[in-house]
Backbone bond lengths (Angstrom), bond angles and torsions (degrees), N, CA, C in turn:
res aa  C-N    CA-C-N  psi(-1)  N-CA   C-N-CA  omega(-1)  CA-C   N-CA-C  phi
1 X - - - 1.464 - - 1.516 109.50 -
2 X 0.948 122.24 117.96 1.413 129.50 152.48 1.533 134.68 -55.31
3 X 0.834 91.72 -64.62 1.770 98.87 -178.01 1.552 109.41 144.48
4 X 1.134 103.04 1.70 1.512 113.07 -161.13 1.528 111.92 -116.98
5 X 1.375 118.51 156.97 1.431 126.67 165.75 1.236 116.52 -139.97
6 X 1.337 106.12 152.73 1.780 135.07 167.32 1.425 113.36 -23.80
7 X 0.982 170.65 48.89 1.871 145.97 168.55 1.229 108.52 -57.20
8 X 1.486 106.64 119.86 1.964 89.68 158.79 1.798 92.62 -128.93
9 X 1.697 97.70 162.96 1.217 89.30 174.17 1.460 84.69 -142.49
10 X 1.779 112.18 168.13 1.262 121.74 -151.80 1.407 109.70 -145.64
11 X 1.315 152.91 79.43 1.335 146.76 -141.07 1.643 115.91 -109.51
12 X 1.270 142.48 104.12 1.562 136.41 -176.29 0.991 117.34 -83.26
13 X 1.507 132.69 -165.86 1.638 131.29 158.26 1.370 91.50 -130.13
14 X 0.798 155.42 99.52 1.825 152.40 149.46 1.673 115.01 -7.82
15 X 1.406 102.08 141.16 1.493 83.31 172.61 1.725 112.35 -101.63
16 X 1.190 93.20 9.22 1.970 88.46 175.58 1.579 99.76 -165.70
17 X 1.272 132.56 172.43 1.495 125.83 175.24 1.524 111.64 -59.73
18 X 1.413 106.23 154.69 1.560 112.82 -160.29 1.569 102.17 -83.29
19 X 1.236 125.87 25.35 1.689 125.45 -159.65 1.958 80.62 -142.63
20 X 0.978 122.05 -18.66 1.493 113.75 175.64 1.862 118.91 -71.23
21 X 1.122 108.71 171.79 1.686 107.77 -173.06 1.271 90.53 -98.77
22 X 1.399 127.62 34.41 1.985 110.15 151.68 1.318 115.28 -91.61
23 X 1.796 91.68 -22.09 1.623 105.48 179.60 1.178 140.29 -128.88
24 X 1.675 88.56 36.03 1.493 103.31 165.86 1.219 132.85 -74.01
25 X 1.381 123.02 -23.22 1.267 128.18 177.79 1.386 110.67 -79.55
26 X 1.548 123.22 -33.65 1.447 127.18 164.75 1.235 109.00 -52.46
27 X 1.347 132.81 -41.93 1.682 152.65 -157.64 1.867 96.39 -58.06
28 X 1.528 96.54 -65.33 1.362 130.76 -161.35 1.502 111.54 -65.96
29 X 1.424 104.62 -16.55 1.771 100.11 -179.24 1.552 97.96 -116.29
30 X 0.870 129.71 3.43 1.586 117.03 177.47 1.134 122.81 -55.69
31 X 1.558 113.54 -46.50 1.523 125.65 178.29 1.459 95.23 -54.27
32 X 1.229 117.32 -54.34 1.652 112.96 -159.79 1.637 93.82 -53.72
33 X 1.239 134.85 -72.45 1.469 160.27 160.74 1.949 111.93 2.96
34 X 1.318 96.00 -66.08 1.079 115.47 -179.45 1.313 109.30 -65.36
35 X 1.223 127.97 -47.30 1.798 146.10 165.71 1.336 95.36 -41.95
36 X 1.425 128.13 -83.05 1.422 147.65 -153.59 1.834 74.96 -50.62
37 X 1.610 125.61 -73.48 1.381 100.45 -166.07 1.375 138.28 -80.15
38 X 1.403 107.66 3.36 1.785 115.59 162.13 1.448 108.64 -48.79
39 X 1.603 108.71 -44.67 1.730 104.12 -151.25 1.440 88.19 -111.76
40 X 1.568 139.98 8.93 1.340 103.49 179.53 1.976 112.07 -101.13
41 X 0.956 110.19 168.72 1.542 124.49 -157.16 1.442 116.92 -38.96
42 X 1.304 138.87 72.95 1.670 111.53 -176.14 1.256 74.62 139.84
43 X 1.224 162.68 28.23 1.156 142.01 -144.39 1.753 85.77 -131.71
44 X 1.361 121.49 140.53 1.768 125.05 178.02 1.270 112.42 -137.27
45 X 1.182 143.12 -24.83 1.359 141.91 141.17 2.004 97.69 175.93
46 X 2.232 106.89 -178.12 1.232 84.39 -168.12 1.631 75.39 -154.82
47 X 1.493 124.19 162.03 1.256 133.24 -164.83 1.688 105.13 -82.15
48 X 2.115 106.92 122.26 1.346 77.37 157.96 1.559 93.71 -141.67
49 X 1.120 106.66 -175.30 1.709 111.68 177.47 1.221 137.47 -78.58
50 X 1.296 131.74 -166.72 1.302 102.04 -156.18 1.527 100.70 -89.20
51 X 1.523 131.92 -12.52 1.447 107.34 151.99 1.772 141.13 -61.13
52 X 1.319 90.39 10.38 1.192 103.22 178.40 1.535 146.80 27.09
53 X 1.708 90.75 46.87 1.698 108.07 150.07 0.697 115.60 -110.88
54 X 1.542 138.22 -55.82 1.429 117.00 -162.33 1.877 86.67 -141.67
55 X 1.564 128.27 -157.96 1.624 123.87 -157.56 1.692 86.97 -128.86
56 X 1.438 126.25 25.11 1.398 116.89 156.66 1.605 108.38 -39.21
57 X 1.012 126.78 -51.26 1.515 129.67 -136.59 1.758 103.84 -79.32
58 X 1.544 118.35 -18.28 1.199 139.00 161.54 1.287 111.26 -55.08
59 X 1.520 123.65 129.14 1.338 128.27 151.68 1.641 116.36 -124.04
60 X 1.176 107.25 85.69 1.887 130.65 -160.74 1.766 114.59 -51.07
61 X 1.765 99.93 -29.66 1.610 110.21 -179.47 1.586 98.35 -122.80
62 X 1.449 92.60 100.13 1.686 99.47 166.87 1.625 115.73 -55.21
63 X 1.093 106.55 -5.11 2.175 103.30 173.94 1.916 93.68 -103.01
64 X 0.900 153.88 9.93 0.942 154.31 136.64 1.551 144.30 -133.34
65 X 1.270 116.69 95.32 1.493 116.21 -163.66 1.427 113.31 -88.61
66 X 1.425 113.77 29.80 1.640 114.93 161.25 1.484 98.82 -124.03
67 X 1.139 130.58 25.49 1.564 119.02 147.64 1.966 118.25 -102.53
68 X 0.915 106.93 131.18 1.609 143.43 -144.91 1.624 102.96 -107.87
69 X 1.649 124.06 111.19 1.657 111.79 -173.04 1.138 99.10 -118.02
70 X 1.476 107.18 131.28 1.518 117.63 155.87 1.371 112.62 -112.05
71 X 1.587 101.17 143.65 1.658 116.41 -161.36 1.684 101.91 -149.72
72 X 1.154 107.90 131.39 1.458 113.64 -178.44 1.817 106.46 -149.52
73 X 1.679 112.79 176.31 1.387 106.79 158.42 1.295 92.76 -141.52
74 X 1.582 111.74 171.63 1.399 124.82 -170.57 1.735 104.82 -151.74
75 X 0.858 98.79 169.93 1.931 104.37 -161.03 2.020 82.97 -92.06
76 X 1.134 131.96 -11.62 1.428 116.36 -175.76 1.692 122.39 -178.54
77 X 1.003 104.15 142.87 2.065 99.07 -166.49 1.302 95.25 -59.23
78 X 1.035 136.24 -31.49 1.626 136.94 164.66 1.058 112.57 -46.91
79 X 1.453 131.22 -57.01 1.743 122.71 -163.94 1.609 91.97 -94.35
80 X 1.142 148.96 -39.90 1.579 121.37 145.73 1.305 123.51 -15.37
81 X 1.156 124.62 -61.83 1.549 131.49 -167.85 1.322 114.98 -64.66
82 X 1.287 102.94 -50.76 1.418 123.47 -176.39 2.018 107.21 -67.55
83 X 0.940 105.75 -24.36 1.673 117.09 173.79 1.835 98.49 -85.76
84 X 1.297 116.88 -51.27 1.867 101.54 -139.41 2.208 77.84 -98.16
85 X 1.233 131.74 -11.34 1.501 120.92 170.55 1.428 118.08 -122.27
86 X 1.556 113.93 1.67 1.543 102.97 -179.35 1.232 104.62 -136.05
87 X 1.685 113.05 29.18 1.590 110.99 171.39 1.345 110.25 -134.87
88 X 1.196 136.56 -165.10 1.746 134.55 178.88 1.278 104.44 -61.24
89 X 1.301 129.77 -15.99 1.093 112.06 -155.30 1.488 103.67 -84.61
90 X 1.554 112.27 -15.74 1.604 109.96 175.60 1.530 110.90 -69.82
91 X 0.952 131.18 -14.03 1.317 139.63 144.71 1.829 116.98 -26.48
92 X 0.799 85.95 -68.12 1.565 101.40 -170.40 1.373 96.84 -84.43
93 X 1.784 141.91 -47.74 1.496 112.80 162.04 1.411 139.14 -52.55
94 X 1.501 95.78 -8.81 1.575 105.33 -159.40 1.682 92.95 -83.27
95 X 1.654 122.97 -3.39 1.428 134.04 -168.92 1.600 118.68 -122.70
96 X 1.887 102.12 20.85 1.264 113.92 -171.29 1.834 100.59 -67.43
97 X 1.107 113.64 -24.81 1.993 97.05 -153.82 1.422 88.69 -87.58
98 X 1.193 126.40 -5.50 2.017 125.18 179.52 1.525 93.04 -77.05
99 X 1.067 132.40 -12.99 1.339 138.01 -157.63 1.429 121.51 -119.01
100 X 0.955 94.77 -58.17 1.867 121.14 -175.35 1.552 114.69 -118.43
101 X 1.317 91.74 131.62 1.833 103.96 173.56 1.724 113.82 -71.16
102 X 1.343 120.97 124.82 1.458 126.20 159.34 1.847 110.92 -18.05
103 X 1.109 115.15 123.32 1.328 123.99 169.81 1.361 108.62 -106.03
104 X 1.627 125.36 138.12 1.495 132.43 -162.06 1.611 75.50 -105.71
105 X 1.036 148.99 9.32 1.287 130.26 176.92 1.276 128.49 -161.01
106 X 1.317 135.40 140.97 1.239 141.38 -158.45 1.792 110.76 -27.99
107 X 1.137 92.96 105.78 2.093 94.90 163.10 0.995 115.98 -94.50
108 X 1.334 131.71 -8.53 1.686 117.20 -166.58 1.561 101.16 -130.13
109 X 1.550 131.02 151.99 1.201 126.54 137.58 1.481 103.21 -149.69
110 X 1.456 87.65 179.14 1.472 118.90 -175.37 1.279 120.22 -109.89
111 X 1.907 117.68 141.32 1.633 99.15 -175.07 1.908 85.15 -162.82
112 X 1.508 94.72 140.27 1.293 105.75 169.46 1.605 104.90 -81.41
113 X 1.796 89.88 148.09 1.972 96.51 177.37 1.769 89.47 -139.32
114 X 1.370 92.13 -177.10 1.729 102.04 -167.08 1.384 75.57 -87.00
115 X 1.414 120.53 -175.82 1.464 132.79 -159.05 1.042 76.50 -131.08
116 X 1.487 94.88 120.34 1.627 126.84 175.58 1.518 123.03 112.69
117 X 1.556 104.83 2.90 1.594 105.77 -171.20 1.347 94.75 -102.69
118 X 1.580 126.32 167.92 1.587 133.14 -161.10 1.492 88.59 -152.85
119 X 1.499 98.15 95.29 1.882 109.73 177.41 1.922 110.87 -57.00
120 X 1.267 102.36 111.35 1.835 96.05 159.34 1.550 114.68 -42.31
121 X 1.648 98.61 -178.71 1.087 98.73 -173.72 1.883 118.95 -76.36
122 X 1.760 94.25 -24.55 1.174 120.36 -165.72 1.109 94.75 -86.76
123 X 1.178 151.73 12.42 1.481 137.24 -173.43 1.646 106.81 -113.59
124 X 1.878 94.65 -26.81 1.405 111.80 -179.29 1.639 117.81 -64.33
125 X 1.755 95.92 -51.25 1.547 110.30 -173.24 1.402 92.31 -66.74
126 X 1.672 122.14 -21.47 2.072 94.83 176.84 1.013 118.67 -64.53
127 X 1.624 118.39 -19.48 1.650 125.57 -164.37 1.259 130.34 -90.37
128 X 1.849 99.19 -16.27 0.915 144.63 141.00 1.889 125.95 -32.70
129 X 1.297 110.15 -75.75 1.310 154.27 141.45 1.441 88.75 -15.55
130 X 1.582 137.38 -105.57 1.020 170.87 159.97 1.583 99.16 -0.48
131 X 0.796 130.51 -81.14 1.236 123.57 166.06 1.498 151.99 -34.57
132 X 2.089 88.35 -39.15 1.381 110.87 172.55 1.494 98.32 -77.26
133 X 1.495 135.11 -48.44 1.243 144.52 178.73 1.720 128.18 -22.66
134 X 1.614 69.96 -61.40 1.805 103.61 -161.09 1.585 119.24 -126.20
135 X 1.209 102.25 9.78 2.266 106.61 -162.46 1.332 101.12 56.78
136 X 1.227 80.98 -170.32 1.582 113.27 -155.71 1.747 90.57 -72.16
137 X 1.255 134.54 151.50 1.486 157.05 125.66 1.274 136.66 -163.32
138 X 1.309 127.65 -158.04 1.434 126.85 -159.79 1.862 104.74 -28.47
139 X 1.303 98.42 -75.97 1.309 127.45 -154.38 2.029 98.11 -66.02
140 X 0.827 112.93 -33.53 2.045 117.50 162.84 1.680 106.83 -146.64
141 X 1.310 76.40 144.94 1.702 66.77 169.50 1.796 90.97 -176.36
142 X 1.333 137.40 -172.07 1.262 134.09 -137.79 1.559 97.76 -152.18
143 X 1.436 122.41 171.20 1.371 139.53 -144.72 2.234 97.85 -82.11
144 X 1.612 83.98 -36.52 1.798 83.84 167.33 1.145 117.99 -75.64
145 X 1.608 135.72 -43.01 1.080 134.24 -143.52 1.980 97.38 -124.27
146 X 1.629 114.24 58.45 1.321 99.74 -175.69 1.386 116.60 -85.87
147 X 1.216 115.45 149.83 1.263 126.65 -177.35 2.251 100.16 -107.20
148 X 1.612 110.14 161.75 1.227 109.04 -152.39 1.408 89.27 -106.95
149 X 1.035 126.58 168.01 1.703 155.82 -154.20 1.586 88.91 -78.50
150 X 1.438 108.84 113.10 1.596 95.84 155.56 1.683 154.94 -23.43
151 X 0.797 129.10 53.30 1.967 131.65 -179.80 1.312 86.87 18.79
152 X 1.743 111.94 125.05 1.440 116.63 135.21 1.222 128.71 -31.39
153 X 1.510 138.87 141.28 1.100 140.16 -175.44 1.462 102.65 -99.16
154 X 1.613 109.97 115.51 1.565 119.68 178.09 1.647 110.50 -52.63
155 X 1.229 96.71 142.76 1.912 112.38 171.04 1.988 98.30 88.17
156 X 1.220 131.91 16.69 1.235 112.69 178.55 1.284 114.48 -113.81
């Protein structure tokens, strides 16, 4: 153990308003989704709004209010992986383009935090940012290109 945990955050564009019947069936499995990732292994908590199920209620880029953030942390890039491709939930990614518009540019990254911190939304879209900017490294970087948990800092 390090001291450290997982953040990833994950950003879409919708392909129609989230209250329309393109995305009702997306609507309708979240609860299930969100459940499946409360309890599966590695799991440390995940951003939601102030109705407090899931972070629909967020709109992260004030120049576009049909992009949609998902933000979570996890005890390891392993129990991420092992949740978002070797559980139901690949189910439901495998049904992202019924849902979500093609992005020409990085939606997702990855970022170590001290264990116990709960990234805003704005801290996410920097990591976000960061990636699209500059690629993948230390500070973001993505599910191909992971970088390893910061070294404990001696004497603490």
């Amino acid at each position: 153990m390090t001291g450290f945990h997982l953040a990833q955050v994950n950003i879409g564009r919708l392909v129609a308003p989230l209250t329309g019947p393109e995305l009702a069936d997306f609507v309708a499995q979240l609860p299930e989704i969100n459940a499946l990732a409360d309890g599966s292994p590695g799991f440390v908590w995940r951003m939601v709004d102030d109705a407090g199920e899931d972070a629909t209620g967020f709109r992260p880029d004030s120049a576009d209010d049909m992009i949609l953030i998902n933000c979570s942390v996890w005890e390891s890039v392993e129990a991420l992986r092992a949740f978002t491709y070797h559980s139901d939930h690949l189910r439901v990614l495998s049904r992202r383009r019924e849902w979500f518009q093609r992005m020409a540019e990085a939606h997702q990254a990855l970022w170590w935090v001290p264990a116990g911190h709960r990234p805003s939304a704005a801290e996410a879209m920097e990591r976000v940012a960061l990636v699209r900017e500059h690629g993948p490294g230390p500070e973001a970087f993505t599910f191909r290109t992971p970088y390893p948990a910061p070294a404990a800092t001696v004497g603490r």
